[in-house]
Backbone as XML, in Angstrom:
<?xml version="1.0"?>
<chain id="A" units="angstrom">
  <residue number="1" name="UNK">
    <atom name="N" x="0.828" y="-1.200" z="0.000"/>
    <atom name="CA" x="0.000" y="0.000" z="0.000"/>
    <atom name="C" x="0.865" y="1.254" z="0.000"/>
  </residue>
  <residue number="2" name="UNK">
    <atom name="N" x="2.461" y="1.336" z="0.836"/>
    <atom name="CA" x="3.139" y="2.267" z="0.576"/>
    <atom name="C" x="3.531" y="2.339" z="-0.536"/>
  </residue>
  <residue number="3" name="UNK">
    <atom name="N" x="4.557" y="1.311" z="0.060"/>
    <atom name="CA" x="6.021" y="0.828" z="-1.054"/>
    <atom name="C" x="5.613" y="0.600" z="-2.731"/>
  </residue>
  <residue number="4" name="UNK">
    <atom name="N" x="4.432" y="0.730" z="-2.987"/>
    <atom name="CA" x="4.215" y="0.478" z="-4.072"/>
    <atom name="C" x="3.648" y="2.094" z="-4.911"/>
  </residue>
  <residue number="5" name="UNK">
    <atom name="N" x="3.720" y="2.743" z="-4.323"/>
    <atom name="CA" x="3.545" y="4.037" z="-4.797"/>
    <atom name="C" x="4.668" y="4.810" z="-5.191"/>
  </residue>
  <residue number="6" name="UNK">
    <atom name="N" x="4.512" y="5.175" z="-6.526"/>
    <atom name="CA" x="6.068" y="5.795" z="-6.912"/>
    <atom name="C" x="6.424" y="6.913" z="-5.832"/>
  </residue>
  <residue number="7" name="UNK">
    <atom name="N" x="7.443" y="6.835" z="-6.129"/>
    <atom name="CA" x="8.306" y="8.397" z="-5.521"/>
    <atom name="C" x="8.375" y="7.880" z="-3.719"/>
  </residue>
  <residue number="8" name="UNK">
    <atom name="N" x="7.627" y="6.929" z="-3.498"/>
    <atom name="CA" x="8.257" y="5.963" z="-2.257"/>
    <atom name="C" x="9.580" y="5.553" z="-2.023"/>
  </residue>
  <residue number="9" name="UNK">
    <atom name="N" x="10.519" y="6.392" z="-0.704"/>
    <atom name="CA" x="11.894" y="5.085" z="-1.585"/>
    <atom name="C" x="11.283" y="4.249" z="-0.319"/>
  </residue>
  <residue number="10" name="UNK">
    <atom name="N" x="10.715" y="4.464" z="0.830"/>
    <atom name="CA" x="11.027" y="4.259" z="2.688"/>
    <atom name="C" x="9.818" y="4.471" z="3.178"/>
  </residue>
  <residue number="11" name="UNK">
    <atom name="N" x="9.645" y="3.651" z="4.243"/>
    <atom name="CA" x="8.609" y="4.301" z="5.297"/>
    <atom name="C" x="9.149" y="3.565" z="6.901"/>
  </residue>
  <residue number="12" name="UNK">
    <atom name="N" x="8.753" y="4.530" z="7.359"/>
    <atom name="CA" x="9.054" y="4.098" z="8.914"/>
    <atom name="C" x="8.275" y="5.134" z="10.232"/>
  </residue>
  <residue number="13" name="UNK">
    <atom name="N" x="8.796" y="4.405" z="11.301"/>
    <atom name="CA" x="7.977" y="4.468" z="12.622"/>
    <atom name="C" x="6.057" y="4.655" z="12.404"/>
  </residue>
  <residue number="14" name="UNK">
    <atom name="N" x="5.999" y="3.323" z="11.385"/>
    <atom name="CA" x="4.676" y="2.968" z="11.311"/>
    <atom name="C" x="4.185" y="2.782" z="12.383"/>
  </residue>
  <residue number="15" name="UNK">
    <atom name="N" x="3.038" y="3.252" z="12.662"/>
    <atom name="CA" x="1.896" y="2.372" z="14.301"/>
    <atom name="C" x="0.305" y="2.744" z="13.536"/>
  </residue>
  <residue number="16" name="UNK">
    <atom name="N" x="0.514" y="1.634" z="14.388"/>
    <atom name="CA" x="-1.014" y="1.431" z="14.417"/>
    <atom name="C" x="-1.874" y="0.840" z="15.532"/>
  </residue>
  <residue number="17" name="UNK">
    <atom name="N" x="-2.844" y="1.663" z="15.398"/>
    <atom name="CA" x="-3.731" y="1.004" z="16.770"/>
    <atom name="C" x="-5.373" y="1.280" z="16.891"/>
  </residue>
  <residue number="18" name="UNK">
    <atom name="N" x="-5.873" y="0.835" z="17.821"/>
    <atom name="CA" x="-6.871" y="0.483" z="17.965"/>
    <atom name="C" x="-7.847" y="1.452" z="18.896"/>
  </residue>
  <residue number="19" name="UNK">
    <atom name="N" x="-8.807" y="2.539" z="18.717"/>
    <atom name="CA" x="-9.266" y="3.309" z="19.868"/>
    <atom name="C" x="-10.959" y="2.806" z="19.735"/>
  </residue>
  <residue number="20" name="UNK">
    <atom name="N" x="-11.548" y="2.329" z="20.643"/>
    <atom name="CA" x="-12.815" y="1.981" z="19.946"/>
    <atom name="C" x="-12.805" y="1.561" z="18.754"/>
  </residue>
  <residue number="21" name="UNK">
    <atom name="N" x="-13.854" y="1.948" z="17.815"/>
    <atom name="CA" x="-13.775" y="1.063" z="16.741"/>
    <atom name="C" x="-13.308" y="1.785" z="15.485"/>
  </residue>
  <residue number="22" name="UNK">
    <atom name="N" x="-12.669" y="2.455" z="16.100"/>
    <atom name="CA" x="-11.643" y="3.471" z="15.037"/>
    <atom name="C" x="-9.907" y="3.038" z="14.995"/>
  </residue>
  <residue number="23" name="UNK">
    <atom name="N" x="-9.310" y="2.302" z="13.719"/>
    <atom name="CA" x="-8.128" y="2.233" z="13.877"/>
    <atom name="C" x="-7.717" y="3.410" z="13.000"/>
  </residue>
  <residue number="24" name="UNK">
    <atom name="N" x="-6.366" y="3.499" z="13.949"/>
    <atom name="CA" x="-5.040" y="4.406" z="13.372"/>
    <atom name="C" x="-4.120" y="4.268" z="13.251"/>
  </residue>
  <residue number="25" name="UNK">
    <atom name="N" x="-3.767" y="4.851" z="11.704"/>
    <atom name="CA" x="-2.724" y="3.915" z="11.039"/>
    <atom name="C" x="-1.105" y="5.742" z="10.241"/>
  </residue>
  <residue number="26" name="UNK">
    <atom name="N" x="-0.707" y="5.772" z="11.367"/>
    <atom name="CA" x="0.661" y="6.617" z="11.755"/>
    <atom name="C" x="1.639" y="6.498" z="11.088"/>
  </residue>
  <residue number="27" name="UNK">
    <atom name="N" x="2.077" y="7.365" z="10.218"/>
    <atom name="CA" x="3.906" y="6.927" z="9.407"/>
    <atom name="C" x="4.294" y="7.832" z="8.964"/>
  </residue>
  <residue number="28" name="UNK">
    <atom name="N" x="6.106" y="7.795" z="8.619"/>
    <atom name="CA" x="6.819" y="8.674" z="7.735"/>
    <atom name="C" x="6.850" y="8.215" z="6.340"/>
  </residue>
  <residue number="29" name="UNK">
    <atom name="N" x="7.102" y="8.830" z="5.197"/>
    <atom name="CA" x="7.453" y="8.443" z="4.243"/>
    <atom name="C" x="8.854" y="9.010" z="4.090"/>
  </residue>
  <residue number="30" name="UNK">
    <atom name="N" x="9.385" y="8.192" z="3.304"/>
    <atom name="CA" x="11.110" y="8.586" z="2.963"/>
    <atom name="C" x="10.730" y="8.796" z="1.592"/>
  </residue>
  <residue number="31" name="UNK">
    <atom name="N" x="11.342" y="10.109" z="1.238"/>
    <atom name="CA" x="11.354" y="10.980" z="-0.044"/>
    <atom name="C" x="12.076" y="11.252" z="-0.890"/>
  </residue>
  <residue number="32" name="UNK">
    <atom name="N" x="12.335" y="11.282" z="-1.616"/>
    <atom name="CA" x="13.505" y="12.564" z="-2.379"/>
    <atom name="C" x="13.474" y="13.654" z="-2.119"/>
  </residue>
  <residue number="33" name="UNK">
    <atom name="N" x="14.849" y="14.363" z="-1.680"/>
    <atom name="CA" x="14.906" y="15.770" z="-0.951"/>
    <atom name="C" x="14.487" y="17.015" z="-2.320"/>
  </residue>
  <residue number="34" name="UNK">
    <atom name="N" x="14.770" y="16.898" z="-3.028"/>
    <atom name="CA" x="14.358" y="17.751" z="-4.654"/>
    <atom name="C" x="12.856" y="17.823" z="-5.121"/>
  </residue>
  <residue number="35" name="UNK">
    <atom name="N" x="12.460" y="16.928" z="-4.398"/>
    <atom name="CA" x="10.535" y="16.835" z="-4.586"/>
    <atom name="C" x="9.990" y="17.987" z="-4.057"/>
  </residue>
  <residue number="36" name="UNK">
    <atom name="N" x="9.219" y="18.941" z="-5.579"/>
    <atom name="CA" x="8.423" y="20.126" z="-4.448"/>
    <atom name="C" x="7.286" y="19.103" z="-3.558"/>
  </residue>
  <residue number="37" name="UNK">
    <atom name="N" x="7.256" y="20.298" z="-2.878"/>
    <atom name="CA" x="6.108" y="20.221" z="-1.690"/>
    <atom name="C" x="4.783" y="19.799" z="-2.384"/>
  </residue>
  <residue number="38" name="UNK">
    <atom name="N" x="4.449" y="19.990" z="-3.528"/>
    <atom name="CA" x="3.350" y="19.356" z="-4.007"/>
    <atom name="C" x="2.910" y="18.127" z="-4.439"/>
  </residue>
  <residue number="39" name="UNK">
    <atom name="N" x="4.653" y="17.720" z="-4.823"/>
    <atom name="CA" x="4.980" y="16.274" z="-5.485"/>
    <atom name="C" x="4.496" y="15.461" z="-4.127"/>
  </residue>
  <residue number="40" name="UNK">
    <atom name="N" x="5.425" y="16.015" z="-2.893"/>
    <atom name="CA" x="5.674" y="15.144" z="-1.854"/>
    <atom name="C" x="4.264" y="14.471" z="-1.509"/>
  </residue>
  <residue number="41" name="UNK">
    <atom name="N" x="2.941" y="16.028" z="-1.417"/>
    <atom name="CA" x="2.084" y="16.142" z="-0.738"/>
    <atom name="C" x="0.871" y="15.181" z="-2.088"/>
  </residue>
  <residue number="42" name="UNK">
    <atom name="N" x="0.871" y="14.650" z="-2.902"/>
    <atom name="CA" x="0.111" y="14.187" z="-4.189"/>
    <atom name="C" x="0.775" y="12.435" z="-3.414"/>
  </residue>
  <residue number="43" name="UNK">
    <atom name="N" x="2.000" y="12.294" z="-3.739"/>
    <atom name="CA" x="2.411" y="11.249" z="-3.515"/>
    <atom name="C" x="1.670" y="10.829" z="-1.533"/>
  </residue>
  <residue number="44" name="UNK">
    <atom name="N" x="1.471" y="11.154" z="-0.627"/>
    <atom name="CA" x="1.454" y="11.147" z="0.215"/>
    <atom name="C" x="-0.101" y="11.066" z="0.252"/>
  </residue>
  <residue number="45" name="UNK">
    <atom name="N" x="-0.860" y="11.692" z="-0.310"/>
    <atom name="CA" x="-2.705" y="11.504" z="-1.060"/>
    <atom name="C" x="-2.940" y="10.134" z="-1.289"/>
  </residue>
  <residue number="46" name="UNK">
    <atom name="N" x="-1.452" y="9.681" z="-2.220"/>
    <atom name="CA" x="-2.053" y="8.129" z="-3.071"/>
    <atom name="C" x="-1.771" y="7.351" z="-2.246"/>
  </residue>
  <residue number="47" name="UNK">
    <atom name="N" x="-0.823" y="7.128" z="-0.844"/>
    <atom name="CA" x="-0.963" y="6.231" z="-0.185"/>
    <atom name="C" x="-2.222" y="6.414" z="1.365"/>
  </residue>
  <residue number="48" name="UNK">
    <atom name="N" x="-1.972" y="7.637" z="1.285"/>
    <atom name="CA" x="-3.594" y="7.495" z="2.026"/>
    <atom name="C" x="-4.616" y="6.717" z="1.208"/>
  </residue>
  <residue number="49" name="UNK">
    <atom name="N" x="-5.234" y="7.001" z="0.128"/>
    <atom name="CA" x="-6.132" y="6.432" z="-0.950"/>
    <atom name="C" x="-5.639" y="4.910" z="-0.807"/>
  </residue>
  <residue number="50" name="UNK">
    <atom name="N" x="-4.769" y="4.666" z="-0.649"/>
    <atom name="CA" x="-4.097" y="2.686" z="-0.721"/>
    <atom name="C" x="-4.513" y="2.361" z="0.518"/>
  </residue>
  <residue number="51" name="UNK">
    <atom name="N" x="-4.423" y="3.182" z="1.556"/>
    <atom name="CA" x="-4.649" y="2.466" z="3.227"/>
    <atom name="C" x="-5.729" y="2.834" z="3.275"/>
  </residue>
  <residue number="52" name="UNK">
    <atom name="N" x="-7.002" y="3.484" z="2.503"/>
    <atom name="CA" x="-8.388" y="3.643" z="3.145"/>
    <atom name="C" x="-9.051" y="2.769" z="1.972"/>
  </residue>
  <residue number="53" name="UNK">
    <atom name="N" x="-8.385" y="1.942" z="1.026"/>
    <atom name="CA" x="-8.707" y="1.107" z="0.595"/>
    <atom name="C" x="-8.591" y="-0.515" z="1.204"/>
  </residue>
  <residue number="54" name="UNK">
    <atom name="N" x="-8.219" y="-0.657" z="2.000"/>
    <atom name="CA" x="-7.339" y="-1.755" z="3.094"/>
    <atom name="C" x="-8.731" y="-1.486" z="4.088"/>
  </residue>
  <residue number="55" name="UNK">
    <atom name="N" x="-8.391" y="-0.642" z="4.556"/>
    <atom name="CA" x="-9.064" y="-0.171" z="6.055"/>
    <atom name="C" x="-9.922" y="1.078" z="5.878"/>
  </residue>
  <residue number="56" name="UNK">
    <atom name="N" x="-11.030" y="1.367" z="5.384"/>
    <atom name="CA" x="-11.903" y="2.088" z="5.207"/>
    <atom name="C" x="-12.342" y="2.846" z="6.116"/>
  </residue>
  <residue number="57" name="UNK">
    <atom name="N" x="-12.527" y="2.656" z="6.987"/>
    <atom name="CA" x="-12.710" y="3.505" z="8.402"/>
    <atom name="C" x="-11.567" y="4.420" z="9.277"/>
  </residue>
  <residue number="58" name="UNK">
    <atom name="N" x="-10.174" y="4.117" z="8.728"/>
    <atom name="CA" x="-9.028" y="4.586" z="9.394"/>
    <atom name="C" x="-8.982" y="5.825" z="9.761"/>
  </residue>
  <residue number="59" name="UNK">
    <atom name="N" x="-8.039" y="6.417" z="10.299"/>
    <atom name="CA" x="-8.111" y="7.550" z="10.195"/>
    <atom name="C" x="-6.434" y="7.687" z="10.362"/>
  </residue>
  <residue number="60" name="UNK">
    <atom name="N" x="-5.611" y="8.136" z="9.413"/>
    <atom name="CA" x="-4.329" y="7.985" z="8.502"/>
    <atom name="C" x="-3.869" y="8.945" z="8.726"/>
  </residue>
  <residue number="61" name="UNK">
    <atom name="N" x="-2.875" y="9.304" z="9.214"/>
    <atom name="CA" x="-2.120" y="10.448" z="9.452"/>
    <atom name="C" x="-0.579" y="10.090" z="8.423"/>
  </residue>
  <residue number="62" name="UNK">
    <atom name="N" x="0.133" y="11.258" z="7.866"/>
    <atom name="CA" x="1.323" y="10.725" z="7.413"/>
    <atom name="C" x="1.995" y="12.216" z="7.134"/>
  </residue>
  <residue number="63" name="UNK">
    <atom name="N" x="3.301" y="11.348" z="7.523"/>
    <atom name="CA" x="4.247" y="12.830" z="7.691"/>
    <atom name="C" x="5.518" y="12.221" z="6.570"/>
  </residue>
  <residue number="64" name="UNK">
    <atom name="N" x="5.909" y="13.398" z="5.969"/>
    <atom name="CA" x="6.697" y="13.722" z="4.531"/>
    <atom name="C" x="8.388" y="13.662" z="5.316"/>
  </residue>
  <residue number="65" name="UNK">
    <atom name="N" x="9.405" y="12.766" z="4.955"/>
    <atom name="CA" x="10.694" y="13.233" z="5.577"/>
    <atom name="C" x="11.155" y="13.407" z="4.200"/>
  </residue>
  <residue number="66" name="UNK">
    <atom name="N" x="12.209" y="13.971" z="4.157"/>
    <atom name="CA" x="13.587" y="14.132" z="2.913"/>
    <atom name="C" x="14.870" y="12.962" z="3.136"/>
  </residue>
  <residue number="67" name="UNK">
    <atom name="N" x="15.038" y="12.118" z="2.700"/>
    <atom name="CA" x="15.479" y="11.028" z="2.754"/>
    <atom name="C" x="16.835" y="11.459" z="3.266"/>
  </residue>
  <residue number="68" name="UNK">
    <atom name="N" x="17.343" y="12.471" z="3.245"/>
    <atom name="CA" x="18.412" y="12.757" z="3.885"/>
    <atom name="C" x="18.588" y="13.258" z="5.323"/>
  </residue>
  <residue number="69" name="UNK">
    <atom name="N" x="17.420" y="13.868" z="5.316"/>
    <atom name="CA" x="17.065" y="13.833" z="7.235"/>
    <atom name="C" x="17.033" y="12.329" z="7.676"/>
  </residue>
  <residue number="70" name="UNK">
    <atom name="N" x="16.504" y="11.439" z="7.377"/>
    <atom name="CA" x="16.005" y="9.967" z="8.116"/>
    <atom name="C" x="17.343" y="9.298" z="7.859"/>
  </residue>
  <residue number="71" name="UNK">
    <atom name="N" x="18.320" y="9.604" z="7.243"/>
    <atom name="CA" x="19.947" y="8.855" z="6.872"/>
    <atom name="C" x="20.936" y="9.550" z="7.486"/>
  </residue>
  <residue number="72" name="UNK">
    <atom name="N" x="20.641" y="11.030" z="7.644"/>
    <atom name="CA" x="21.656" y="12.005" z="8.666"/>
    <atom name="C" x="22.931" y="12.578" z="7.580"/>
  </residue>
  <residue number="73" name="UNK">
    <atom name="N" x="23.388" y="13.434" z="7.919"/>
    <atom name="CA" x="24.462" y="13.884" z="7.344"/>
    <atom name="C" x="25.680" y="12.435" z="6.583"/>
  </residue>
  <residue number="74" name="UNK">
    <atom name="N" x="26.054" y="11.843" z="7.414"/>
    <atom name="CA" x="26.513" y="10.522" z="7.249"/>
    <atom name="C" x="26.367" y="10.323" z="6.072"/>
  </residue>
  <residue number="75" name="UNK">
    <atom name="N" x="25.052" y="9.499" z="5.706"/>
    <atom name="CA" x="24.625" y="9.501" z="4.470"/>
    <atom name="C" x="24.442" y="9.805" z="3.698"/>
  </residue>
  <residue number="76" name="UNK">
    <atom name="N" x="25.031" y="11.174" z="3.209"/>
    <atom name="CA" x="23.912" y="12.124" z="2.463"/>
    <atom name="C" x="24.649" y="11.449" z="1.163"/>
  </residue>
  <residue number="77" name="UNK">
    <atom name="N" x="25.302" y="10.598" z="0.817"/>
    <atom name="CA" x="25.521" y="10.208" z="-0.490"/>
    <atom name="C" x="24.803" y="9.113" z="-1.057"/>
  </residue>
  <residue number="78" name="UNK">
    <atom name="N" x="23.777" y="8.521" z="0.448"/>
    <atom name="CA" x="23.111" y="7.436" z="-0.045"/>
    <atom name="C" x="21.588" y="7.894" z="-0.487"/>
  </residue>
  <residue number="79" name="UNK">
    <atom name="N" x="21.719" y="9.608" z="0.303"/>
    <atom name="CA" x="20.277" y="9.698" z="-0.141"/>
    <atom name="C" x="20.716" y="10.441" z="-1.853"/>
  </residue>
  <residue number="80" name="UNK">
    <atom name="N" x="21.330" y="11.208" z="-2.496"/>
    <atom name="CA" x="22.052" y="11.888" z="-3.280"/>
    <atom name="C" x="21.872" y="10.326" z="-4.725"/>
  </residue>
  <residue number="81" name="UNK">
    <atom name="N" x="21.959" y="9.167" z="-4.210"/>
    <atom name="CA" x="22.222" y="8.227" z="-4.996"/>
    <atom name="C" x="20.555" y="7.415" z="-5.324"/>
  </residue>
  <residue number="82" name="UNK">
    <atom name="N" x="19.462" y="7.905" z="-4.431"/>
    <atom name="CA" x="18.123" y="7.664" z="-4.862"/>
    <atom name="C" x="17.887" y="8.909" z="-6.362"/>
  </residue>
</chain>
């Protein structure tokens, strides 16, 4: 339902849980740092649309990282190489 949406490279600190009969379903996506804000925010639409196809009732929260924040300075050649 993520990983299968282009412009996905990552996702993490998924949760999910249960409040009454409402589940919630919590995550980052890992991005390309060069993606406008619109790309990010379209791409981030279609996997909501994938998880309220799964779970219809959810209520989906999802937050946008730049693949080079979630890899750290360290990395920045691994995010540079997506």
């Amino acid at each position: 339902a993520c990983l299968s949406v282009k412009g996905v490279l990552g996702v993490h600190q998924l949760r999910t849980r249960m409040s009454g009969p409402t589940r919630f379903i919590q995550l980052h996506l890992e991005l390309d740092d060069n993606l406008r804000l619109i790309e990010a925010h379209y791409i981030a639409d279609k996997v909501e649309d994938n998880l309220l196809a799964l779970f219809p009732e959810a209520d989906v929260l999802i937050h946008q990282d730049p693949l080079s924040v979630v890899f750290g300075p360290e990395k920045e050649q691994k995010a540079q190489d997506w």
